[in-house]
N, C-alpha and C positions, 0 to 999 in steps of 0.2 A: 504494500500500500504506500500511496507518493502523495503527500502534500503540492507535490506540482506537476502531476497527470490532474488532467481535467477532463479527460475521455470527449471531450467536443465542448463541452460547459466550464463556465468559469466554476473555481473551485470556491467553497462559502468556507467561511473560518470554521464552522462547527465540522467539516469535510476535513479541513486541516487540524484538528485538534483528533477528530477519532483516528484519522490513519496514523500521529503521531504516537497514539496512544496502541494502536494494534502493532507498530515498530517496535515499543518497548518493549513487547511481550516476547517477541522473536529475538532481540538483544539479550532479554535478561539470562538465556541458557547457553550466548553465543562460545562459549569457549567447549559446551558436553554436546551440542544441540547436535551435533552430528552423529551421535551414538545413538542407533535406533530405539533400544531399551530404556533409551531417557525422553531422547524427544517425545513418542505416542504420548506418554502420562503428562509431560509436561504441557503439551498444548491441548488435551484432554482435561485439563487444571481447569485452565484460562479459557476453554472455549463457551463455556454458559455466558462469561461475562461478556466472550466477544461476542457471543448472539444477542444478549441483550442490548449490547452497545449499538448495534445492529438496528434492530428495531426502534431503536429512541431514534438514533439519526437518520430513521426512514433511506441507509445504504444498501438495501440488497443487489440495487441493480448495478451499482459502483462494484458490490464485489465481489457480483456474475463476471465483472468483464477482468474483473482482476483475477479470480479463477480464472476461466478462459485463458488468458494469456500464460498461468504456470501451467496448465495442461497442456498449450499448446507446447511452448517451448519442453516440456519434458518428452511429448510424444514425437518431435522433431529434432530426437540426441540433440538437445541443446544450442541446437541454432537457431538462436533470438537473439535478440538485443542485447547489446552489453548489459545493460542494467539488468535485465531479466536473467542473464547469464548468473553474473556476482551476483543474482538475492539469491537465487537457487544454490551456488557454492556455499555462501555464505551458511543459509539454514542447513544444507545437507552434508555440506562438503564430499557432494558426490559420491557418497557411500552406497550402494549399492542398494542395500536390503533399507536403509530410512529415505532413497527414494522413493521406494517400494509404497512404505509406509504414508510418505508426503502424500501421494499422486492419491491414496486410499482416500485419505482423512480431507486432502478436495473435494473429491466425488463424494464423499459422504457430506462435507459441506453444505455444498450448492445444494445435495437432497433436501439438506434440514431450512435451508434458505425458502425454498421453492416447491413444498409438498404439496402442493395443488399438481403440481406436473406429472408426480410419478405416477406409473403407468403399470397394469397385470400383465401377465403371458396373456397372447390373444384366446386359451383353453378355459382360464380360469376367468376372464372377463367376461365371456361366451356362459359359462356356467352363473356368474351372478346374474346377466341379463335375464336369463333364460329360465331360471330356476328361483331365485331371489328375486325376481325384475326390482334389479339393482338400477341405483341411477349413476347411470355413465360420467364419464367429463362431459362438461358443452351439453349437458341435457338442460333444458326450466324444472328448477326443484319445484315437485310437487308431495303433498306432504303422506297422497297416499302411497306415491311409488314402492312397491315394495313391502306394502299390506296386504293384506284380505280382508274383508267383511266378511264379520259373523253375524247373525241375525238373533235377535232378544229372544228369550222365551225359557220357559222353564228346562232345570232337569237337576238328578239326582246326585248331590256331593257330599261328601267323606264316603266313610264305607262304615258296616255291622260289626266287621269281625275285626278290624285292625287294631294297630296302636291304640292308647287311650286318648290321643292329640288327633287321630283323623276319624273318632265317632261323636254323634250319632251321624247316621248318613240320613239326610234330609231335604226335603223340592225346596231346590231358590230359583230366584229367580234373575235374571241381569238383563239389562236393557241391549239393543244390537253397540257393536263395538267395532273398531278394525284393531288389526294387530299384523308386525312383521310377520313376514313369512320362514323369513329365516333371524337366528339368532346374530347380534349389531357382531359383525367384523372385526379383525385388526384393520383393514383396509379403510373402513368407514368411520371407525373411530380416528383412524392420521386423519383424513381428511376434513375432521370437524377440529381436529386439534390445529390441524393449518392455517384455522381464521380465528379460532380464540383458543390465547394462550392458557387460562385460568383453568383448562385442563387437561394440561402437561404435566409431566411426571416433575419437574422442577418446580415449579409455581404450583399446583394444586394444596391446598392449604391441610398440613399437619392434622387437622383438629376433624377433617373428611374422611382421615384413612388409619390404616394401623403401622403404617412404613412400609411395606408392600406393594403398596400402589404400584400398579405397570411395569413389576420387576421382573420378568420377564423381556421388558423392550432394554435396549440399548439406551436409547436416549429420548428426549422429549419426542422425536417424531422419525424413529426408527423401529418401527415392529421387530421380531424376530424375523429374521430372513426368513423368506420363505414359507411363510407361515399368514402373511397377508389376508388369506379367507378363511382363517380358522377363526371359532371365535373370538372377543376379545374379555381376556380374562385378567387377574386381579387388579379388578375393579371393584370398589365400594359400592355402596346403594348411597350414598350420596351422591359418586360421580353419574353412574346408571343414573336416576333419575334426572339429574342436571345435564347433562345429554341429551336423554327423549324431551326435555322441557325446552331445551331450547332450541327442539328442530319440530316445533309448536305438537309432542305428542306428550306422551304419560307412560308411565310404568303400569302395568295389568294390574287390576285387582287379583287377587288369592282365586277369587270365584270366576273370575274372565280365565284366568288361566286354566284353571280348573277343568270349565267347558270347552277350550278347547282341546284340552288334552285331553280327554274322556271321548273326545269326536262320536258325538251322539249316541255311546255306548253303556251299557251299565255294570260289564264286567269287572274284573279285576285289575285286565290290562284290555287296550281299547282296538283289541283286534280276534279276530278268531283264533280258537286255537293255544291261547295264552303265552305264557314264557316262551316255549318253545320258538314263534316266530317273532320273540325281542329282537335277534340281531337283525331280519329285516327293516326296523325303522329305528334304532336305533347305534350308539357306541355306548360299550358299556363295558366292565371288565374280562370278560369271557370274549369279547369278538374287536377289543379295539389297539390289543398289540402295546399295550401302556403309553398310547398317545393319545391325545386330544387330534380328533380330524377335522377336512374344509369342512364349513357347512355343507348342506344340503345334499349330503351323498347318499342318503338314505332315502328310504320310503316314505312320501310326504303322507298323511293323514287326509280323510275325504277334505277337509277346509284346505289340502291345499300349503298345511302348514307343515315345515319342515323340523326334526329335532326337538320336540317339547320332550321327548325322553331320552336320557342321556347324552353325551360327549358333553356339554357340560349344565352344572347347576343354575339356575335363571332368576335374580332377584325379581318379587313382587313386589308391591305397594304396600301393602296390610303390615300392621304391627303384631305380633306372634301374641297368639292364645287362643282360648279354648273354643268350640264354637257354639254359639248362640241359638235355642233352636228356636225365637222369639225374631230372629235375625234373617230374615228370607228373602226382602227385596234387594237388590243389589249389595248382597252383604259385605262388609267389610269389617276388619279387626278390630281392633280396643284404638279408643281415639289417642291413648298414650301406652307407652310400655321402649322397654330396654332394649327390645329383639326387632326385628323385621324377620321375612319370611323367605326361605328358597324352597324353590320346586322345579323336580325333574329325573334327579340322578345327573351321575356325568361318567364320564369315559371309565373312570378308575373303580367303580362302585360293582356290587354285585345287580343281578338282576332283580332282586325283589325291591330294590330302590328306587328303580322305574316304572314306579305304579303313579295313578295320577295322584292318586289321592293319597299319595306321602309327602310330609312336609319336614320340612327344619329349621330352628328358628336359628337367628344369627347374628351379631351386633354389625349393625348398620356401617361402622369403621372396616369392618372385616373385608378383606383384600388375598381371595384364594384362589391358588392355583388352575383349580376346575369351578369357577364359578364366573359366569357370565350374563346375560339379559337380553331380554328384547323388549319394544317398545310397543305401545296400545295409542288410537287414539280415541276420540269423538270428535266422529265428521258426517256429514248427510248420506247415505247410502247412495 
């Protein structure tokens, strides 16, 4: 970064003070910087600060072109411009394996600059279209893309014989709803973390989570490679709901989930047949190889809906406790309590965990490995 590059534009003093300020950062290790086992950690230190310095002086586009240009020179053995030559010697001292490194920690850069950009395999984008109807880049956000409607009307929740937290089983009733199809993304969680920062694994506020929070990602807005359409898990029920809130939907009720994961059924498990054909519509510990998988690999449900039993846990809305059999229209939990609710199973679980009408209560902070969500909303049919 150059206080006297102006890329076509005059340069504004606040332009000369941050690039002043991103130079110190690159001096302050110039005498080890060269040593790959030092530089990664050391500009891994300082790089939150350079992103947020970043965003205050609204420079990303300054230092797209300033990337750009070490890319170019490293991918053209180093014939550029003197200047560009000496900053490159200078940081790498052309050591081979922390060029390696630099040319990384760019391309991971400009990622983290510019997450609106990144892009699936054309298989996996194909699959959210098609199966999610997922909304593309360059699509007009609408807020049903990638719901179903369910239609109101009564039917039968908890069960007779189970647990003492999933009886009596009793007629409620819920009004129509939609709800995603598939459970929210890593893919779709970056791309809502790309326009607000406040829930990024750095800024997400202590007092939301249990320290956990998105520890699985690398950084504020790198999923696990690879891993892009699987769902997105440790995640709070504060983040889950401030999510679906701000993409104008909701967290399901206990009893919206309920019906649809019973899919118009009264058994035990919401398909003929019973356990036996759980691995067809679900992940669960017997058929998932101890991984969490993409969405929607499974057999969706007659609504259409993907996963409500296992590969991973799904926070509700409702506050955990017993249920009410005074409680039948649109019911919902205790207006206070310590717990919130998951329902599902997930990948790692045995099979009798994916029944619908198994719940588990869970402190709203909590931030676990196999636990993930999806969103409801209320909109006009």
């Amino acid at each position: 970064c150059s206080d006297r590059r102006n890329f076509g534009n005059e340069v504004s003093e606040e332009q000369k003070v941050f690039c002043s300020r991103y130079d110190e950062l690159i001096d302050l290790a110039r005498s080890q910087i060269s040593i790959s086992k030092v530089f990664e950690p050391l500009y891994l230190n300082y790089e939150p600060e350079l992103l947020r310095e970043i965003e205050k002086q609204k420079a990303r586009d300054a230092l797209r072109i300033w990337i750009r240009q070490k890319l170019n020179c490293l991918d053209d053995h180093f014939r550029c411009g003197r200047d560009e030559r000496a900053m490159l010697e200078r940081v790498t001292g052309f050591d081979e394996e922390t060029l390696t490194t630099y040319r990384r920690l760019l391309i991971n850069l400009d990622k983290k600059l510019f997450p609106e950009e990144q892009i699936l395999p054309p298989v996996q984008a194909m699959d959210l279209e098609t199966q999610c109807d997922f909304v593309q880049k360059g699509k007009t956000y609408d807020v049903k893309q990638g719901m179903v409607y369910i239609g109101g009307g009564p039917f039968n929740m908890g069960t007779e014989e189970g647990p003492e937290n999933e009886i009596p089983r009793r007629e409620v009733h819920v009004d129509g709803f939609w709800i995603d199809r598939c459970e929210v993304t890593n893919y779709q969680y970056l791309l809502y973390l790309g326009k607000d920062p406040f829930l990024r694994k750095s800024t997400f506020p202590r007092k939301f989570h249990d320290g956990n929070y998105l520890k699985n990602w690398m950084d504020d807005l790198m999923p696990p490679m690879g891993e892009e359409l699987k769902p997105a898990v440790n995640v709070s029920w504060y983040a889950a709901r401030y999510y679906c809130n701000a993409l104008g939907k909701r967290l399901p009720s206990e009893a919206e989930w309920e019906k649809v994961a019973r899919d118009q059924t009264e058994g035990e498990y919401p398909f003929e047949g019973g356990a036996e054909f759980l691995p067809d519509y679900g992940w669960f510990r017997d058929n998932s190889g101890g991984l969490i998988h993409i969405a929607a690999e499974k057999t969706p449900n007659s609504y259409g809906v993907y996963d409500t039993l296992g590969n991973a846990w799904e926070w509700v809305f409702d506050h955990y406790g017993v249920y009410r059999l005074q409680n039948k229209d649109n019911p919902q939990g205790p207006k206070t309590g310590a717990y919130r609710v998951l329902r599902g199973g997930a990948w790692n679980d045995p099979a009798e965990y994916l029944r619908p009408a198994l719940r588990r209560d869970t402190l709203p902070q909590s931030t676990r490995f196999n636990v993930g969500f999806r969103c409801a909303a209320d909109l006009p049919e």
